[in-house]
N, C-alpha and C positions, 0 to 999 in steps of 0.2 A: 455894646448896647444896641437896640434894637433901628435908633434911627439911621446907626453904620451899616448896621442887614440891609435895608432899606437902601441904602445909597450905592451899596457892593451891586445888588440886583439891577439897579437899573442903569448900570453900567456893566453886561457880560463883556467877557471877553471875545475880544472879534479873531477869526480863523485866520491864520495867513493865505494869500490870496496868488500865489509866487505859482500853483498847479493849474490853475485857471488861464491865467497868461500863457505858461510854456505849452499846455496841451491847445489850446485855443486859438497857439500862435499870433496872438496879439503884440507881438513886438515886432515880428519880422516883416520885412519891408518885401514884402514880395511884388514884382511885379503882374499888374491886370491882365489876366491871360485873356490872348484875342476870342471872345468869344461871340463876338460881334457879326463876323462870317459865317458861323453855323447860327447864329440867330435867324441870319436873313433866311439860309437855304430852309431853316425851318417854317417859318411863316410863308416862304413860297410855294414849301406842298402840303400846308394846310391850307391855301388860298386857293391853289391849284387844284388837288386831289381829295381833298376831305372836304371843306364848306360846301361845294356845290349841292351834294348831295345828302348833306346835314340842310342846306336851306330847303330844297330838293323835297324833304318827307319828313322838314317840321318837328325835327330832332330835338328843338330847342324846350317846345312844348312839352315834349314828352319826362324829359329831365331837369328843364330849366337849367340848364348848360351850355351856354353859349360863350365861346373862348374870341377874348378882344386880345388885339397886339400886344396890349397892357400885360397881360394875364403869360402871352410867350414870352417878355425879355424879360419878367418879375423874376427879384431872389428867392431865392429857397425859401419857404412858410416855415414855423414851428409853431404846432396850433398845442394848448393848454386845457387839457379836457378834466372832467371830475365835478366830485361832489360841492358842495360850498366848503369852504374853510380848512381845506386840505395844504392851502400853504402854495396855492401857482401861482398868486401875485408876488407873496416872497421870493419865490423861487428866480423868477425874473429878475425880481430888485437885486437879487444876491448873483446871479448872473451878469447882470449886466454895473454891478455898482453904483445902485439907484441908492443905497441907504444912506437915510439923513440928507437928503437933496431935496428941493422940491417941486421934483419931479416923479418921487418913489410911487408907488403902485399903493395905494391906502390899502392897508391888512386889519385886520383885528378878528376876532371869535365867534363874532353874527355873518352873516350872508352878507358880503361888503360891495363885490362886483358884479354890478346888475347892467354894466356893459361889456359889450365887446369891444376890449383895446387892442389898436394896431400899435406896435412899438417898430419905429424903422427910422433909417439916419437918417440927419439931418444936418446941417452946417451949425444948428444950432438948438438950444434946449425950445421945445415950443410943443402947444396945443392944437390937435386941428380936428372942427365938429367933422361928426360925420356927411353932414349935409355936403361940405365943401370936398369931402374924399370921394363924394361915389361922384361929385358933377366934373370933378377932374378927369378926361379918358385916357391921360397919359401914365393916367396908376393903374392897380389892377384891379381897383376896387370899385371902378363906373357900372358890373351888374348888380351890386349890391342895391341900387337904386329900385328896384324890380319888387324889393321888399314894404318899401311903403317909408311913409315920414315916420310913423312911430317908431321903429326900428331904428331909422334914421338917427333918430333923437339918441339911441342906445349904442351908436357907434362913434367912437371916437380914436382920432388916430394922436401920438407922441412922437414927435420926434425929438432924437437925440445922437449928441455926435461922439459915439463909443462903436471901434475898431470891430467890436464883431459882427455892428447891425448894419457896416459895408457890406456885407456878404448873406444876411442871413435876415428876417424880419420874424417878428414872434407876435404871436397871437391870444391874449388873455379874455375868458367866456368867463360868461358868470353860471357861477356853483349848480350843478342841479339839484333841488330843491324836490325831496319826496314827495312833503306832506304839504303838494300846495298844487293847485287847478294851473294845470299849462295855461289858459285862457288870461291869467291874472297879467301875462307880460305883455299884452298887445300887440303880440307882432306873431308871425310863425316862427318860433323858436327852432324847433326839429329841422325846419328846412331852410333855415339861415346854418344851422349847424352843418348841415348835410353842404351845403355849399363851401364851406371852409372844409369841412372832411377831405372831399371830391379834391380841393389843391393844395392840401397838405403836403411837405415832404416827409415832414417825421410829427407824429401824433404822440405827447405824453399825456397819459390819463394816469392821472397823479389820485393816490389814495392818503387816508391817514390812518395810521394803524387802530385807533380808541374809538374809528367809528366805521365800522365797515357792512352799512345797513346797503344789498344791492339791490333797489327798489325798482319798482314800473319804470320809472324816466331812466335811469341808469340800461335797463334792458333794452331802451328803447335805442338807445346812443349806440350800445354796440351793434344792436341789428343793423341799424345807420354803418358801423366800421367795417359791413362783412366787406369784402374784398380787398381792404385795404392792411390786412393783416402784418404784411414785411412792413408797415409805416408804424406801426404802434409798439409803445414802448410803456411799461407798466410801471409806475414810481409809488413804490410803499415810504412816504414824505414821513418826517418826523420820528424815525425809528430809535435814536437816541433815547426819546420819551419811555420806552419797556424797558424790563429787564430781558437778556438775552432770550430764556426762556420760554417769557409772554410772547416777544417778538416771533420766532419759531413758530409759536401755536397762530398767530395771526397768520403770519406768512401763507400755512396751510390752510387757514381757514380761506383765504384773498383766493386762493387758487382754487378750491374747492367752491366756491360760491360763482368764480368766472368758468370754470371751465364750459358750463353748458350753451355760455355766450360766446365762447370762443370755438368755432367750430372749426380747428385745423391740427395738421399732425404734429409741427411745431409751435411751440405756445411760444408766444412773445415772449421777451426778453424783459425780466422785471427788475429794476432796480431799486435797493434797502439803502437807504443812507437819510441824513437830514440836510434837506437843500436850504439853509440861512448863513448868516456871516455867524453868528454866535458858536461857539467852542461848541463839540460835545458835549453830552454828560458826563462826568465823571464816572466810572466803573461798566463802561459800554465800549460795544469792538469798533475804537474810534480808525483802528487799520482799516479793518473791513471796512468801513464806512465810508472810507478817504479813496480805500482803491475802487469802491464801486462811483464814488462821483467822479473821479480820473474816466472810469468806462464809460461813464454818460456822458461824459464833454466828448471824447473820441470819434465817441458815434454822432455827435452832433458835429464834427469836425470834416468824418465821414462823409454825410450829405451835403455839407458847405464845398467839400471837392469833387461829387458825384454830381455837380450840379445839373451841367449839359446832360447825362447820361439821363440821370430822372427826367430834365422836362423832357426830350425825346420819349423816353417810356412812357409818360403820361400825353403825349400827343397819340404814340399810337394805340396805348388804352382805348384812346378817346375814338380815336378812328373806330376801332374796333367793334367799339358800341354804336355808331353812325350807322357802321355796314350791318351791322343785326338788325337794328331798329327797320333800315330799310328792306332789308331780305322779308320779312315780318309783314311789314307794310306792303309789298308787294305782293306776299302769300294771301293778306286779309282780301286784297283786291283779286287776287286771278281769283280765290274760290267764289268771292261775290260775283267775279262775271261768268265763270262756269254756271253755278246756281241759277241765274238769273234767265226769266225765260220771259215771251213778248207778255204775256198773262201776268206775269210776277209783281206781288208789291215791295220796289225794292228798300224802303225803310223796315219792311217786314221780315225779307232775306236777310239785311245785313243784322237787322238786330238777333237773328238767330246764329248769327258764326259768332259773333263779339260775344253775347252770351255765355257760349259753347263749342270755344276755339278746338278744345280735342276732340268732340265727333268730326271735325274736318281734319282734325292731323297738321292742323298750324304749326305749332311751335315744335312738332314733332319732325315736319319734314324737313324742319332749316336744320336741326340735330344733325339729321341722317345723311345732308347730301353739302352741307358745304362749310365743315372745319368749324363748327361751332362749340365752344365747351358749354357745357348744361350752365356754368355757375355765371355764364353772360348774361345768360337769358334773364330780359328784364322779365317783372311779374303783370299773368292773365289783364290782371284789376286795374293795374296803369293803362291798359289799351281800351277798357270800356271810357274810362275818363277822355284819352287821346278820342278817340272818334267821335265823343259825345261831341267835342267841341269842332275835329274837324271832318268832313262829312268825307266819305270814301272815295266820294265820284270825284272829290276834289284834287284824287291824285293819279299821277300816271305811272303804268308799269315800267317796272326797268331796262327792260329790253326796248323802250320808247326815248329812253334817257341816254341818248348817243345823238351825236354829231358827225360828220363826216370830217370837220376841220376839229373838233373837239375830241375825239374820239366817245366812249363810252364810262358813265357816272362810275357803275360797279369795278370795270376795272381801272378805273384809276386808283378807287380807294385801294382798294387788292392789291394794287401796284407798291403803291403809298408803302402798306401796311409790310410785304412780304422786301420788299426791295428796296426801297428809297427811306423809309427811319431807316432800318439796320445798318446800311450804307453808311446813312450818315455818322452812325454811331462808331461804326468801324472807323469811320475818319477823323475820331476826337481823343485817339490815346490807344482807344481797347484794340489797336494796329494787330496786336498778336491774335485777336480774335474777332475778327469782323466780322462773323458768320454767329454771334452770340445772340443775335436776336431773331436768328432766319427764320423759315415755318418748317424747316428740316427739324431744328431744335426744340422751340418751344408748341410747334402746329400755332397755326391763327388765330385759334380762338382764345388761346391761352394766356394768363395773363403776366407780362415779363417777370422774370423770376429779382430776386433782390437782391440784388447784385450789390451792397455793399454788408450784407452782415457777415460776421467773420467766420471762416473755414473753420 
C-alpha cells in the first residue's frame, strides 16, 4: 500500500563504505612523517630569496598574493567548484560521514550554499565564523581578511575529528548561479574564488548530468583555472540518475561544451559515478561507478602523499611569477628612463608606454632574453591598474637591487628557482631523481609538470 512506498523511500539503502577506508587508508596507523625540516628549509628561502623582491616591486598588488607562514605548513586544499545543486556538499558529507549528524553539510534542490565552508580537523565537532578564521595568523586563512566583513560574514569554517581531515582540509563554494547579477552577493566573488584557486591542490568542478547549462559565470571560473590545469578534476555527480544511453550523450555533450574553456592538450580527468551514501539505481553500471569513485579517492590519496612535492611546486610557481612581474617592472622603468628627456613630461611619457606596452617591446623583450614561457606572462590591463596606483618613479632598477653583504634581489630568486626548490625536492623521496625540477628539464619559465597523475 502506498504509505509502505512512502516509508521504503525515505529509508534508501545506504552503500557499504569498507572502499572508502581501505583506499583512504583511514585505518592505518602510520607514523607523521618529519616533515617539519623541509618546512623550515622552505620558509627560509622564501624569506630569503623570494619576499624580498616580491616586497621589492609590490608583487602583492599586482595579484593579491601574498603567502604567510600559515599558508607554507597548511594541508593539502580540496576546493568544490560548480554550478548550484550539483551534489558538492553531499559529496563531502558522504566523504567524510557527515550524514545524519549534526554537523552534515545542508543539501536540498534550491541554491543552498551561499557560503564558503572550510571543513578541517578538529579535536572536536565545532563551528567557527569566518571573522575569527581570518583574525587567527596561525591558520592559512589571516589573507582572507583583505576581502572585506561582508564576505567575512560568508565564510565559515567546521571542524571535525575524522582521520582524513588529519591530512587533508576541503573547501565547499556556493553554486554558480547563471541567471543572477554577480553584484547581488556583496563581496567580490571571482576574486575570493581566484584566491582559493591559486592554493588549491586538487580542484573538483563537479557537474550534474540533467543540467548542464555552461553559462557567462561558469566561463568565467575556468578562465580563472587556466594554468592550473594538472589540479582539476571533472565529476559528472549523479550519473546513476540516466539511463546508460542518455549518460553517454551527456558525457559528450560535458565535453563538447568545455572543450573551448579547456585550452590544453590533455583534457582533465573526468569522473562518472554518483558521490552519496545511497545504493545506485537499480539497472545502471553500478561496477563502473564503484571503480570510478575507487579512482577518485586514489587520486585524492595521491595529493595527501605528494604533499611536500606540491607545496615546493607552488612556492616556486610563485617565485616564478615574482621574477616576471619584476623583470616587467624593471623594463616599464628603463624604457621610461630611456624616453625621458630634461623637456619631457613625465606623467605624459609614462602614460604613453603603460597604454602601449608593444610599440616599446615590453613584454616582448622578457620573452626573448630571459627563460620566460609566453603562458606566465601576466595580462597588458593588470599593469595599467598596477601603475595607476603605484607611481613608476617609485621604483628602483634591478641591477640597483644588490647589496655587497646581501648579494643581488634577481639572482637570488634565479638561485631559489633553478637550485635551491629542486634541491630540496630532490631531498624528500624523489632521491632517484633530484634533477626533476632543474631548468635543464622543465626551462624556468615553465610551469612544473604534474607529477602525480598516472603514466
Amino acid at each position: 500500500s502506498p504509505p509502505e512506498e512512502v516509508e521504503d523511500a525515505s529509508e534508501p539503502t545506504k552503500r557499504d563504505r569498507s572502499h572508502l577506508e581501505n583506499t583512504l587508508k583511514l585505518n592505518e596507523e602510520k607514523p607523521a612523517d618529519d616533515v617539519s625540516g623541509v618546512l623550515q628549509r622552505l620558509r627560509k628561502i622564501y624569506h630569503s630569496s623570494i619576499k624580498p623582491l616580491e616586497h621589492s616591486y609590490r608583487y602583492n598588488e599586482l595579484r593579491q598574493h601574498e603567502i604567510t607562514d600559515g599558508e607554507i605548513t597548511s594541508k593539502p586544499m580540496v576546493l568544490f567548484l560548480g554550478p548550484w545543486s550539483v551534489g558538492k556538499s553531499s559529496m563531502i558529507n558522504y566523504l567524510l560521514g557527515l550524514d545524519n549528524t549534526p554537523y552534515q553539510l545542508y543539501t536540498g534542490a534550491e541554491p543552498t550554499t551561499s557560503e564558503f565552508t572550510v571543513i578541517m580537523h578538529g579535536p572536536k565537532l565545532k563551528t567557527i565564523e569566518g571573522i575569527v578564521m581570518a583574525a587567527d595568523s596561525t591558520r592559512s586563512f589571516s589573507p582572507l581578511e583583505k576581502f572585506g566583513q561582508n564576505f567575512l560574514e560568508k565564510l565559515i569554517g567546521i571542524e571535525v575529528p575524522h582521520k582524513l581531515l588529519e591530512r587533508v582540509t576541503f573547501v565547499d563554494t556556493p553554486g554558480i548561479i547563471e541567471n543572477r547579477k554577480q553584484q547581488e552577493r556583496g563581496y567580490p566573488f571571482n576574486d575570493v574564488c581566484q584566491w582559493f584557486i591559486d592554493r588549491a591542490d586538487l580542484i573538483f568542478v563537479v557537474f550534474d548530468p540533467t543540467k548542464l547549462d555552461v553559462g557567462l559565470e561558469l566561463e568565467m571560473l575556468f578562465r580563472q583555472l587556466k594554468g592550473r590545469e594538472s589540479q582539476i578534476r571533472i565529476i559528472l555527480n549523479k550519473a546513476d540518475s540516466l539511463a546508460t544511453q542518455e549518460l553517454m550523450r551527456v558525457y559528450g555533450a560535458l565535453f563538447w561544451s568545455l572543450a573551448p574553456l579547456i585550452n590544453v592538450t590533455e583534457p582533465p580527468r573526468v569522473y562518472v559515478s554518483s558521490f552519496w551514501p545511497h545504493d545506485y539505481n537499480p539497472e545502471t553500471h553500478r561496477d563502473l561507478f564503484l571503480k570510478e569513485e575507487i579512482s577518485l579517492l586514489e587520486d585524492l590519496n595521491q595529493v595527501i602523499e605528494n604533499r611536500m612535492e606540491n607545496k615546493i611546486a607552488f612556492i616556486r610557481q610563485h617565485a616564478i611569477r615574482v621574477r616576471i612581474h619584476a623583470l616587467l617592472v624593471d623594463r616599464y622603468l628603463q624604457t621610461y628612463k630611456d624616453k625621458m628627456t630634461f623637456f619631457s613630461d613625465g606623467e605624459m611619457v609614462f602614460r604613453d608606454i603603460v597604454e602601449d606596452p608593444d610599440r616599446f617591446f615590453i613584454f616582448k623583450s622578457i620573452l626573448a632574453k630571459t627563460n620566460v614561457s609566453k603562458f606566465d606572462l601576466p595580462n597588458r590591463e593588470a599593469y595599467k591598474d598596477f601603475f595607476g596606483i603605484n607611481p613608476i618613479t617609485s621604483f628602483k632598477l634591478l641591477s640597483q637591487q644588490c647589496s655587497y653583504m646581501g648579494g643581488c634581489f634577481l639572482e637570488k630568486i634565479e638561485k631559489a628557482i633553478t637550485r635551491e626548490l629542486p634541491d630540496l625536492l630532490g631531498s624528500i623521496g624523489l632521491g632517484k631523481k633530484p634533477n626533476v625540477l632543474s631548468c635543464d628539464v622543465t626551462g624556468c619559465g615553465e610551469t612544473p609538470k604534474n607529477r602525480y597523475r598516472k603514466p
